[in-house]
C-alpha positions in Angstrom: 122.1 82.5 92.9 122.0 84.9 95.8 121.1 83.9 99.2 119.7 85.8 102.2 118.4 84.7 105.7 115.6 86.0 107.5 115.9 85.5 111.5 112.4 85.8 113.6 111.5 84.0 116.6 109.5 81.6 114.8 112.8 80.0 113.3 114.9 81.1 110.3 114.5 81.3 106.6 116.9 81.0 103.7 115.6 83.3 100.7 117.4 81.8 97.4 117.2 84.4 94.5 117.7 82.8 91.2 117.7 78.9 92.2 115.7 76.7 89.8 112.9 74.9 90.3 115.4 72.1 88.5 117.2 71.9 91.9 114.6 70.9 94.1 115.3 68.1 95.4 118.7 69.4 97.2 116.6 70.8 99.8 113.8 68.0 100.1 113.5 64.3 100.7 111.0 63.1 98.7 109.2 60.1 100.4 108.4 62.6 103.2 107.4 65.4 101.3 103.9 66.7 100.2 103.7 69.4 97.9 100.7 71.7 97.7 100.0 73.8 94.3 97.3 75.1 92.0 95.6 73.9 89.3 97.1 76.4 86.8 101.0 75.6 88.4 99.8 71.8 88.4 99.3 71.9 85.0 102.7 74.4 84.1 105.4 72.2 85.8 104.0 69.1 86.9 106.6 67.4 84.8 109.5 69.3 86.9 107.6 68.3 90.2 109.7 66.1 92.3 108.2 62.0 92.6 105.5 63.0 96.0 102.0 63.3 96.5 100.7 66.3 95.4 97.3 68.2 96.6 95.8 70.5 93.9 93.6 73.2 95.4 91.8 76.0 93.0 92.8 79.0 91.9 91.9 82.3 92.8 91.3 84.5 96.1 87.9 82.4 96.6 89.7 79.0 97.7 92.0 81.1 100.6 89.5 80.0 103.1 89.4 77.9 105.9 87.1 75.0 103.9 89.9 74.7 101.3 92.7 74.5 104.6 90.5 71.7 106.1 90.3 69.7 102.1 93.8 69.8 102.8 94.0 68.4 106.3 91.8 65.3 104.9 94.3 64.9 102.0 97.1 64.6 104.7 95.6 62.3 107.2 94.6 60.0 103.9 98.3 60.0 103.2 98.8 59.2 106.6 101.5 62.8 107.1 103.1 62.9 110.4 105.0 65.7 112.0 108.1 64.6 110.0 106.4 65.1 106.9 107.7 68.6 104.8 105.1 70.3 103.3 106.1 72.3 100.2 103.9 75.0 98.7 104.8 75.4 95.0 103.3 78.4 93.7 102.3 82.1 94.2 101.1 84.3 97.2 97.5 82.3 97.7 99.2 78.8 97.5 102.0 79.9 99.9 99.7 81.2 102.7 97.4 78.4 102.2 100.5 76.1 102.4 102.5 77.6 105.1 99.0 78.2 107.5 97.8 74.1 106.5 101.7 73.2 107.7 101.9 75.6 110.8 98.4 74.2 112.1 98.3 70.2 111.2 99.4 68.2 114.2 100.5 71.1 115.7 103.1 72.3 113.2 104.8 70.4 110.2 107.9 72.1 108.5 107.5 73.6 105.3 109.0 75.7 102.5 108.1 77.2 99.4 109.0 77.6 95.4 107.5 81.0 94.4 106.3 81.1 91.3 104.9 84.9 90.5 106.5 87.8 91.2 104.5 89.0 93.8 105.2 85.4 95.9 109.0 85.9 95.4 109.0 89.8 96.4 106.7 89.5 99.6 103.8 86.9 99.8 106.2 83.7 100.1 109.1 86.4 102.5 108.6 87.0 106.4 106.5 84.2 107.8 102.9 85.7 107.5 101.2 82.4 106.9 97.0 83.0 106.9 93.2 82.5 105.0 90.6 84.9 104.7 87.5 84.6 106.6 83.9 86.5 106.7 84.9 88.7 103.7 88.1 90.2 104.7 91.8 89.1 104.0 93.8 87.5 106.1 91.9 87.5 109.3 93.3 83.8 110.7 96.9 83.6 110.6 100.3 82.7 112.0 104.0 83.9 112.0 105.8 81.2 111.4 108.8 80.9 109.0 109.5 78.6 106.1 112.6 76.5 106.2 113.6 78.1 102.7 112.1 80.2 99.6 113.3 79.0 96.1 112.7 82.0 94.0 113.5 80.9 90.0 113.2 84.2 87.8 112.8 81.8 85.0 109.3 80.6 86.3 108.3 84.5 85.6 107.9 84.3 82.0 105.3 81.9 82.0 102.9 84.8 84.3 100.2 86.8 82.2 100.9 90.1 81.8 98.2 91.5 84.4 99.8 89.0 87.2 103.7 89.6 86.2 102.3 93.7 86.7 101.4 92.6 90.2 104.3 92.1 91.2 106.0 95.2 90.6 103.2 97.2 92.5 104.6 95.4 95.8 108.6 96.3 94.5 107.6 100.4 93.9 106.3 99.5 97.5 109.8 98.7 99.0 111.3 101.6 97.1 109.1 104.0 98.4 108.8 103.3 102.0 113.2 102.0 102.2 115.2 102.7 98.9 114.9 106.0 96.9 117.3 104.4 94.8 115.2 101.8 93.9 112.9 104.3 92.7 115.2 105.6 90.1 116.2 102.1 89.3 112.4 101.6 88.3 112.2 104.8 86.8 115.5 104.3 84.6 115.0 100.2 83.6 111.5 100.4 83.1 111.3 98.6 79.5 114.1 96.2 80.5 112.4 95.3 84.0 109.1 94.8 81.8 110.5 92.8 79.3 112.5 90.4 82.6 116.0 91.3 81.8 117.7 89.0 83.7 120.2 90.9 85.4 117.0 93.8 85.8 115.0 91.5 87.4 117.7 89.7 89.1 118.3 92.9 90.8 115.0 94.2 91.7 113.6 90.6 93.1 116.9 90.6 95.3 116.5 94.3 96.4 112.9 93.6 97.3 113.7 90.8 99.6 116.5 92.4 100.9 114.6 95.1 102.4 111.6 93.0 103.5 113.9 90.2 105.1 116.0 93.4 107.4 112.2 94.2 108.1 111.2 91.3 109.6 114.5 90.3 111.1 114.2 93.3 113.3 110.7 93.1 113.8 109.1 89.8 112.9 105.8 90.3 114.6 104.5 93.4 113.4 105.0 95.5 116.2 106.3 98.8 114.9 108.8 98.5 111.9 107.3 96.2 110.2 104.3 98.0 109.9 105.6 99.8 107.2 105.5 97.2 104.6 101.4 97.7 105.1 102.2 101.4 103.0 99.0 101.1 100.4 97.6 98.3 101.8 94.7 99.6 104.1 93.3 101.2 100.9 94.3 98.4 98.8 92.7 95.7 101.3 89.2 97.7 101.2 89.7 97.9 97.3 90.2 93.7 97.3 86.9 93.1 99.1 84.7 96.0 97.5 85.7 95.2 93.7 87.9 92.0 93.9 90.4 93.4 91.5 94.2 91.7 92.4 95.8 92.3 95.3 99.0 94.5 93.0 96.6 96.6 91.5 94.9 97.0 94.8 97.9 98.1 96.3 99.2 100.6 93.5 96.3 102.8 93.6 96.4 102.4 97.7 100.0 104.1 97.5 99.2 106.4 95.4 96.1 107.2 97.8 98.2 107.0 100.6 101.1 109.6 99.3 98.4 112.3 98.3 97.2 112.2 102.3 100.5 112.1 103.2 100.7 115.4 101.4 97.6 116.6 103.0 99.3 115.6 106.1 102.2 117.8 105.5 104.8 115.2 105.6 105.6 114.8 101.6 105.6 117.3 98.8 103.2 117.1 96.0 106.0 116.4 93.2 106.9 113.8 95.1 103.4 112.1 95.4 103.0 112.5 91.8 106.0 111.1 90.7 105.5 107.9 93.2 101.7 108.4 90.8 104.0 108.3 87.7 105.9 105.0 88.6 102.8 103.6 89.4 101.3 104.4 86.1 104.1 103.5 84.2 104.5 99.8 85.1 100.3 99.5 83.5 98.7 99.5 87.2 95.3 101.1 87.6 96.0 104.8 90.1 92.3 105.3 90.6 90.0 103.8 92.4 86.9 101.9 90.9 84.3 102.8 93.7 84.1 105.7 95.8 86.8 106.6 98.6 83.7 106.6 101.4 83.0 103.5 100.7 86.6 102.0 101.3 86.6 104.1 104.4 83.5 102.3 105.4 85.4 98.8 104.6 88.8 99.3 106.6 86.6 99.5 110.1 87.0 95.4 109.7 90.8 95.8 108.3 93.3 93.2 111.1 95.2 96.2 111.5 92.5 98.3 113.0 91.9 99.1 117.1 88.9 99.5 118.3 88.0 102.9 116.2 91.3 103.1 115.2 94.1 102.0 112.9 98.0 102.1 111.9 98.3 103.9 108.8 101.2 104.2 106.2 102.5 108.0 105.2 105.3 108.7 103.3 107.2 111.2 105.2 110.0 111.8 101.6 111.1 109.1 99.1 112.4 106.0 100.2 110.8 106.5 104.1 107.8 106.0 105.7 106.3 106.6 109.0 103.0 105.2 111.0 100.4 107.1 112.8 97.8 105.9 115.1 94.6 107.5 113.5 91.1 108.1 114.4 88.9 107.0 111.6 86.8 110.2 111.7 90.7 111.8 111.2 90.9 109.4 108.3 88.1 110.4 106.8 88.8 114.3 107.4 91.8 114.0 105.7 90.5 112.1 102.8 87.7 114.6 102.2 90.2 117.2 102.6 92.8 115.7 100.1 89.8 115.9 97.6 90.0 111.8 97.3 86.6 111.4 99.5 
């Protein structure tokens, strides 16, 4: 197991890469502990759950709403949960910003923590503090920062993900590479059959990596006022693509990147080869590089994106491999450089 600490205003975090699921109770008491899960996890590991109440919630984008965060409250106050109760979210991105937002918000703020069970929970969704529901159609739009006592990530929980889910996860770890690590690039590039088939050292490696870089991130800039930023590289695209089509957030991302790198091209700031080698990357860990519905119309969707000003927003270029950069654009610039990019 290897350990890492994220520091933010909101508290700290301790990230543990490789604990087991098996070793849970070293970090909880159980009598004042109320683990929140899915369905599908439920029905996975209840047997390895801890002895504490447990609320179920669905599965699925469609319950990270407000309704499902107020189910929850009602759960709570039935079990009569105080501020000293621990709230533990056991499974992937949805239940851990369900969890941490329901734990951050009931009587004013319980502590919590998470085990993350997908990949894309232990790389970035269950990592930082970002702890929110999606309302009126678009993700995320009531939140907090506020970080989790501790992330158990168990690699071992991994084999159990379909395929399309496990794929998810490694559009967000191409992410860190691209925008922090060219290394990690070539790592991907050179360990592609043993990363898909979970090596353990392979995975070990690239879960750690991932978190590494996202944890110096927020350390330095929890709140999202400049650095941070940059872990939103092939997410404005990727958001729009989430509410238009509903496909899953990974595969939402991957073809954002690769939208983002061919108008940082246009832009001038990366060369082509490199764009279509981050494309290659992509491709070769089976995640979708094209977009199901026209560019325009994912334009016309980021004007409601939380990362937008007035008629503007932060965007994510790629400036070369392994480093981004963001630029305060005018949606009409957007747009030019979209239709100029040959993408619009």
């Amino acid at each position: 197991m290897k350990k890492l600490l994220v520091r933010g205003a909101s508290g700290s975090s301790q990230i543990m890469v490789g604990e087991s699921i098996a070793n849970l109770k070293r970090y909880i008491e159980a009598r004042r502990t109320v683990i929140i899960t899915d369905s599908t996890v439920e029905g996975l590991y209840r047997d390895q759950f801890p002895d504490c109440p447990v609320i179920a919630i669905g599965v699925g984008e469609k319950i990270k709403t407000l309704e499902t965060v107020t189910t929850i409250f009602s759960r709570l106050v039935d079990l009569e949960a105080d501020r000293s109760t621990f709230i533990l979210g056991l499974g992937g991105g949805i239940v851990c910003d369900i969890a941490g937002f329901a734990a951050s918000t009931y009587m004013r703020g319980a502590r919590f923590g998470f085990v993350a069970t997908t990949l894309l929970a232990q790389v970035d969704a269950s990592v930082g503090g970002k702890n929110g529901v999606n309302f009126g159609g678009y993700k995320n739009m009531v939140g907090v920062f506020n970080q989790p006592d501790f992330v158990i990530c168990d690699l071992g929980l991994l084999k159990s993900l379909p395929v399309r889910e496990l794929l998810c996860g490694f559009a967000e770890i191409i992410k860190h590479g691209a925008i922090a690590d060219p290394s990690m690039l070539d790592f991907l590039e050179n360990h592609r059959d043993a990363a898909l088939d979970l090596d353990a050292a392979i995975i070990r490696h690239l879960v750690y990596r991932s978190v590494e870089i996202k944890a110096g991130v927020v350390t330095r800039d929890e709140r999202e006022q400049g650095e941070r930023r940059k872990l939103n590289f092939g997410h404005t695209f990727g958001h729009a693509l989430e509410k238009l089509t509903g496909i899953p957030h990974g595969e939402a991302v991957g073809i954002g990147m690769v939208l983002a790198a061919r108008l940082s091209v246009e832009k001038g700031l990366l060369g082509r080869n490199d764009a279509r080698r981050l494309e290659r990357i992509v491709h070769s860990y089976g995640l979708p590089v094209r977009p199901p519905v026209a560019v325009s119309a994912m334009l016309a969707a980021m004007r409601k994106d939380k990362k937008r000003e007035g008629d503007r927003i932060h965007f994510v270029f790629l400036d070369r491999p392994g480093h981004a950069c963001v630029e305060d654009l005018a949606f009409e610039e957007l747009s030019r450089l979209a239709k100029s990019a040959g993408i619009a």
